[in-house]
ZAMITI-527500 format. One record per residue (C-alpha): residue in one letter; x, y, z. Coordinates in steps of 0.1 Angstrom, whole numbers, always signed. Layout:
BEGIN
NODE  type     c1     c2     c3
NODE     A      X      Y      Z
...
END
This chain:
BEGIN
NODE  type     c1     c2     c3
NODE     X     +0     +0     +0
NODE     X    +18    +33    -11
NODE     X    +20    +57    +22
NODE     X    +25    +94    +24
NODE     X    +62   +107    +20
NODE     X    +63   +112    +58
NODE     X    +54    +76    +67
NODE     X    +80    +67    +44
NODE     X   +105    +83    +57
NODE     X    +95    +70    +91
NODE     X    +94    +33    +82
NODE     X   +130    +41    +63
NODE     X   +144    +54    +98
NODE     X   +132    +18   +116
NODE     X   +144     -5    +81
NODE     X   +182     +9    +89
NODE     X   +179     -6   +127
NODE     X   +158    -31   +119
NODE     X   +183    -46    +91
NODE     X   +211    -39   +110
NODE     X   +204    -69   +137
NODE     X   +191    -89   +113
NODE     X   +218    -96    +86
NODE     X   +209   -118    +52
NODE     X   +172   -113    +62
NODE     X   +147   -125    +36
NODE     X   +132    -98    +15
NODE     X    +99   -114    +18
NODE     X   +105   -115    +55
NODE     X   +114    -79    +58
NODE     X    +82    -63    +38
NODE     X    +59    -87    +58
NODE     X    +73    -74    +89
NODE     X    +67    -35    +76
NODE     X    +34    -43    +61
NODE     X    +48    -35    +24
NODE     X    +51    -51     -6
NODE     X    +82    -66    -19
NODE     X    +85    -42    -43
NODE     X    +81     -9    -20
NODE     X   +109    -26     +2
NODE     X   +133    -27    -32
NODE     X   +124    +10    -39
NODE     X   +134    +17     -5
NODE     X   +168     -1     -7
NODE     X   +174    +17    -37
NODE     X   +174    +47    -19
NODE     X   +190    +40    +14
NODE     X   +225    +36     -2
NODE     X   +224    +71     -7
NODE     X   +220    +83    +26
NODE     X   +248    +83    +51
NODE     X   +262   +101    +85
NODE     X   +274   +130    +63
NODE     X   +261   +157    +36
NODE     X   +290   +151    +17
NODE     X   +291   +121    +12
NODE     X   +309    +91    +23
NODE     X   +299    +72    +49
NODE     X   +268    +59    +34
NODE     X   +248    +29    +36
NODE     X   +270     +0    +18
NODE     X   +232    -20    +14
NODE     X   +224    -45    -19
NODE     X   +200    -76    -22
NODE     X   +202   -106    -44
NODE     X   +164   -100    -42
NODE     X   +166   -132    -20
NODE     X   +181   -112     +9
NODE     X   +194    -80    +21
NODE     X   +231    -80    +29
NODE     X   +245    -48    +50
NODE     X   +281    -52    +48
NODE     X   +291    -15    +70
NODE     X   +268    -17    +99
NODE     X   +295    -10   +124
NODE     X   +310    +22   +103
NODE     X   +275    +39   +103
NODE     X   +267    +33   +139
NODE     X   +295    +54   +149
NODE     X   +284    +87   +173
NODE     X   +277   +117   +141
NODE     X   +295   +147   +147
NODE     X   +282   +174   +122
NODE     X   +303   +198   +105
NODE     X   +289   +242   +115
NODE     X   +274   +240    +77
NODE     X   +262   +203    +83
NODE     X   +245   +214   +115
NODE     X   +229   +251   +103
NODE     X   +214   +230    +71
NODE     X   +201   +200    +89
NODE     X   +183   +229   +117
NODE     X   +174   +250    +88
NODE     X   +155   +220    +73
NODE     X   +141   +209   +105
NODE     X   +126   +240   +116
NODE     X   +109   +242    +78
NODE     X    +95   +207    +81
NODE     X    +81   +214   +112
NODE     X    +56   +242   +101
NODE     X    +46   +218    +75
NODE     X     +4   +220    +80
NODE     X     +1   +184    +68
NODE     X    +21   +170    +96
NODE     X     +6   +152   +123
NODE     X    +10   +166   +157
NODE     X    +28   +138   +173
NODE     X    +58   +137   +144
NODE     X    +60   +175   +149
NODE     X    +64   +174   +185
NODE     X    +92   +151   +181
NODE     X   +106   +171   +162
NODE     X   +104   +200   +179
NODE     X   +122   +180   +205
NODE     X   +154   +162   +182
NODE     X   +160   +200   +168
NODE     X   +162   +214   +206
NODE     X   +187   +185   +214
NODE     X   +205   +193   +184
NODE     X   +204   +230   +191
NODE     X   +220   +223   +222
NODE     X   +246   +202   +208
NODE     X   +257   +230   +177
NODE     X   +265   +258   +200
NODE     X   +274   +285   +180
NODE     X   +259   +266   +145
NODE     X   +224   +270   +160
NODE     X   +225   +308   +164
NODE     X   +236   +308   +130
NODE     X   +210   +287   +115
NODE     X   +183   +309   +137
NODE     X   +189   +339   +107
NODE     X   +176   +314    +79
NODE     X   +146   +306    +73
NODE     X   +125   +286    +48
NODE     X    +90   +284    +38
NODE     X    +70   +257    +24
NODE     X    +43   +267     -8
NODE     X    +20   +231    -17
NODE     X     -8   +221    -13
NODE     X     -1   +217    +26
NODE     X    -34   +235    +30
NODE     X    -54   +204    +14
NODE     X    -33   +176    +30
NODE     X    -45   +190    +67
NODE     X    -80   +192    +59
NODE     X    -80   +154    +43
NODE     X    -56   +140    +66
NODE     X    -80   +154    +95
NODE     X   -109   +140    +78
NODE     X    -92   +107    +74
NODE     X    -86   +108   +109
NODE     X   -120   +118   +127
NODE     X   -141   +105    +92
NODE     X   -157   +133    +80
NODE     X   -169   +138    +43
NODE     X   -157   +169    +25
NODE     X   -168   +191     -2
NODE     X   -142   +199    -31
NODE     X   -138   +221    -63
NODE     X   -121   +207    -82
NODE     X   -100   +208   -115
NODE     X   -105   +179   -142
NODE     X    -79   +185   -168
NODE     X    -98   +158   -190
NODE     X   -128   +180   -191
NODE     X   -107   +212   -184
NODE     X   -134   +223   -161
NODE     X   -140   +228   -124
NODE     X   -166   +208   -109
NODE     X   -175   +204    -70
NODE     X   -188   +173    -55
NODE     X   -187   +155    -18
NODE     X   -166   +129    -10
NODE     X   -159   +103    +16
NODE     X   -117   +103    +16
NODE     X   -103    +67    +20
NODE     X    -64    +75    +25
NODE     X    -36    +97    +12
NODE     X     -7    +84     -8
NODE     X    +23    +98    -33
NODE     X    +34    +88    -68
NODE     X    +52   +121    -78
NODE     X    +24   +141    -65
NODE     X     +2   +139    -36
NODE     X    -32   +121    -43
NODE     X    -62   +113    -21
NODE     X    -82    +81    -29
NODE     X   -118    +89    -18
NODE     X   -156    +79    -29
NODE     X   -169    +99    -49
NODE     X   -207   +112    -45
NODE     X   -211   +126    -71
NODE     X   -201   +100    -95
NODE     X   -209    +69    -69
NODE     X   -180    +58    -77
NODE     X   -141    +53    -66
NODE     X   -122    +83    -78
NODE     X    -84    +97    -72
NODE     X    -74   +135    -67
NODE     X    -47   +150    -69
NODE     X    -42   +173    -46
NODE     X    -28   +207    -65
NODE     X    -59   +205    -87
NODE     X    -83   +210    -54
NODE     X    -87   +243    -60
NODE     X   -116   +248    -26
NODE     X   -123   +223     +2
NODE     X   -143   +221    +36
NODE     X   -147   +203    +60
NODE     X   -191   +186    +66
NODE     X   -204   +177    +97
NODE     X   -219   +144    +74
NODE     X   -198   +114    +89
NODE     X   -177    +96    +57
NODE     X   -194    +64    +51
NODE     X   -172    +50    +22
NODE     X   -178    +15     +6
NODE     X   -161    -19    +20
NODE     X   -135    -17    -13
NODE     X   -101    -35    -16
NODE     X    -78     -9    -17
NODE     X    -56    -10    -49
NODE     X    -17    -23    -55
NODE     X     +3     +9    -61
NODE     X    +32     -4    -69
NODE     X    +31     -4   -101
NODE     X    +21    +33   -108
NODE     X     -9    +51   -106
NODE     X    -19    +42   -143
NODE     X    -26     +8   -147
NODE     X    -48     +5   -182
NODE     X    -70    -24   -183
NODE     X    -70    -51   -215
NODE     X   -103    -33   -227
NODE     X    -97     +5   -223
NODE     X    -97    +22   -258
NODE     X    -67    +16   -279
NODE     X    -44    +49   -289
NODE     X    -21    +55   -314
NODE     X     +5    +85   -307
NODE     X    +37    +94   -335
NODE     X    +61   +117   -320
NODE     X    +93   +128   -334
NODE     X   +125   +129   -314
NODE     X   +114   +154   -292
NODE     X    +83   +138   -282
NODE     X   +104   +106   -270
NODE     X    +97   +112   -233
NODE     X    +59   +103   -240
NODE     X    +72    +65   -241
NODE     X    +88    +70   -204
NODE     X    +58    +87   -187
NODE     X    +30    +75   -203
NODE     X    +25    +32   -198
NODE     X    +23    +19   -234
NODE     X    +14    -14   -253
NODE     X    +44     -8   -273
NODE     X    +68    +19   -291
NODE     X    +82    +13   -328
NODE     X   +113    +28   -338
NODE     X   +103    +52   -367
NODE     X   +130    +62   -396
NODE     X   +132    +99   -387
NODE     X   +141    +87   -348
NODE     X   +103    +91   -335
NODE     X    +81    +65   -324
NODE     X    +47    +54   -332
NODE     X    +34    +49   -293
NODE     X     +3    +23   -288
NODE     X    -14    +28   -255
NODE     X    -49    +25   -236
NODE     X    -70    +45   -213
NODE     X    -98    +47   -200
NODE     X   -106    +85   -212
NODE     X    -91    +93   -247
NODE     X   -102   +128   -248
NODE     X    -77   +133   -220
NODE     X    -51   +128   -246
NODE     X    -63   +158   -265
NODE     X    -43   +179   -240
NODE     X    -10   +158   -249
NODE     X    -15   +163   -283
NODE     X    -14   +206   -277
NODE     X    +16   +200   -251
NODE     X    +34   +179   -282
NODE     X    +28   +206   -309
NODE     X    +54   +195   -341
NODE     X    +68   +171   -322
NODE     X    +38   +145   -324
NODE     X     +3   +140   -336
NODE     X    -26   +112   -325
NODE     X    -30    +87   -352
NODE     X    -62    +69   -341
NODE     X    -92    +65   -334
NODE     X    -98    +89   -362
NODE     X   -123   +108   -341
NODE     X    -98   +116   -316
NODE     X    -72   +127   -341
NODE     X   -101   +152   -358
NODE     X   -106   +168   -324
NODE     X    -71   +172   -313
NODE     X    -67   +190   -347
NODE     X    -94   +210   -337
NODE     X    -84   +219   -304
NODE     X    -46   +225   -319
NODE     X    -64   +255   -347
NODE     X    -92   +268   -316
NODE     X    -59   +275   -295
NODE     X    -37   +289   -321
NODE     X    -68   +311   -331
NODE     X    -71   +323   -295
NODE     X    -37   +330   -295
NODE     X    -31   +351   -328
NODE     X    -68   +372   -318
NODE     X    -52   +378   -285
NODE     X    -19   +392   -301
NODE     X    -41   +417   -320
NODE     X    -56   +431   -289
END
């Protein structure tokens, strides 16, 4: 189940002690233990061999896996008491003090904190008076988390604008939130009212929400695997062809696709489902020369379409 980036970051912190008294532990033993899938647990030893006991490096977590087991060959190296550079100790305060304002952050992680950055106060002397003239603000949609995360928590429906980009309109709607999770942005799974049906928002398209006194009463549903994306087209969403020229290439890394053909000018001809083709319209715009939809033919008619209304708005808006 895919968590928010704080929860992340907490289960990370207990993985380094938890793999350091357990050497060669299974991988399926270790994600079982966290409540993760096998492959959240491999994302996150991909990214603990970059952290380390020091900003610049060196020092860092010497951690693989066989994808059998997880071997930890410096255990004894990283345990070693930190000491912390002036510069080391200003940034890491500097960054604590921002995190700590963060409105989406529950009040027991802030509190400790707020404690750990006293300590280490006390323990920079002169750093900490330094770091005390920096400061650094957070702008997200921090706003949004609180309200859904507090809603989550005492299950309370909520009432949203909200921005569809496949329709570009805004539409509001009530909704009973289910949980908050990350892939590259911040998203809220919820049940929808409005459409009785499971939806997913992203977060920097809510453009209004408030809390309801109406308790959330969301469906029993089986919360869905993650861990392959947020996009997962099914065998019988509409088919879509896509050409792109060389500069359209990084369609094929973000978009998940049937298949990509090499074409003679260094482009590819892109097959790919979804659900909602017309959302495609907007990727056609964003592509310009670099790329065209090929089919269904209805769907290449209206990105043309769309492609001469904008460039019309745009040259009448040049003659103003």
């Amino acid at each position: 189940m895919a968590t928010n980036a704080i929860d992340q970051t907490r289960r990370m912190l207990s993985l380094v002690t938890y793999l350091r008294e357990r050497p060669g532990a299974h991988v399926s033993d270790v994600a079982r233990a966290f409540g993760i899938t096998e492959d959240e647990l491999i994302s996150d030893l991909d990214v603990l061999p970059m952290c380390g006991t020091s900003f610049r490096g060196g020092d860092l977590l010497d951690i693989d896996t066989d994808g059998d087991r997880i071997w930890w060959h410096n255990p004894d190296d990283v345990a070693e008491p930190l000491r912390l550079a002036a510069d080391e100790a200003t940034a890491l305060l500097v960054a604590a003090r921002a995190v700590s304002t963060l409105p989406g952050l529950r009040e027991g992680d802030r509190q400790a904190l707020l404690r750990a950055t006293a300590k280490l106060e006390a323990a920079a002397g002169e750093a900490a008076g330094a770091s005390s003239r920096f400061s650094v603000t957070f702008e997200s949609e921090g706003g949004v988390f609180a309200d859904v995360d507090r809603a989550i928590s005492e299950r309370r429906r909520l009432w949203l604008r909200y921005y569809s980009p496949a329709r570009d309109e805004l539409t509001e709607r009530e909704v009973d939130p289910i949980r908050l999770f990350a892939v590259g942005h911040t998203y809220m799974e919820a049940w929808c009212r409005l459409s009785e049906a499971r939806r997913t928002f992203r977060l920097d398209r809510v453009a209004e929400i408030r809390l309801l006194d109406e308790p959330s009463v969301p469906p029993e549903i089986e919360l869905r695997d993650l861990s392959e994306g947020l996009v997962q087209p099914a065998a019988d969403d509409p088919e879509v062809v896509v050409e792109v020229g060389p500069g359209g290439r990084w369609v094929a890394e973000y978009y998940p696709h049937d298949s990509a053909e090499e074409l003679p000018d260094g482009g590819l001809r892109i097959t790919l489902r979804t659900p909602e083709p017309a959302s495609l319209r907007r990727l056609a715009l964003r592509l310009g020369r670099d790329g065209h939809i090929v089919s269904p033919p209805e769907l290449a008619v209206s990105a043309r379409e769309a492609a001469r209304e904008a460039l019309a708005a745009y040259e009448s808006a040049g003659q103003v």
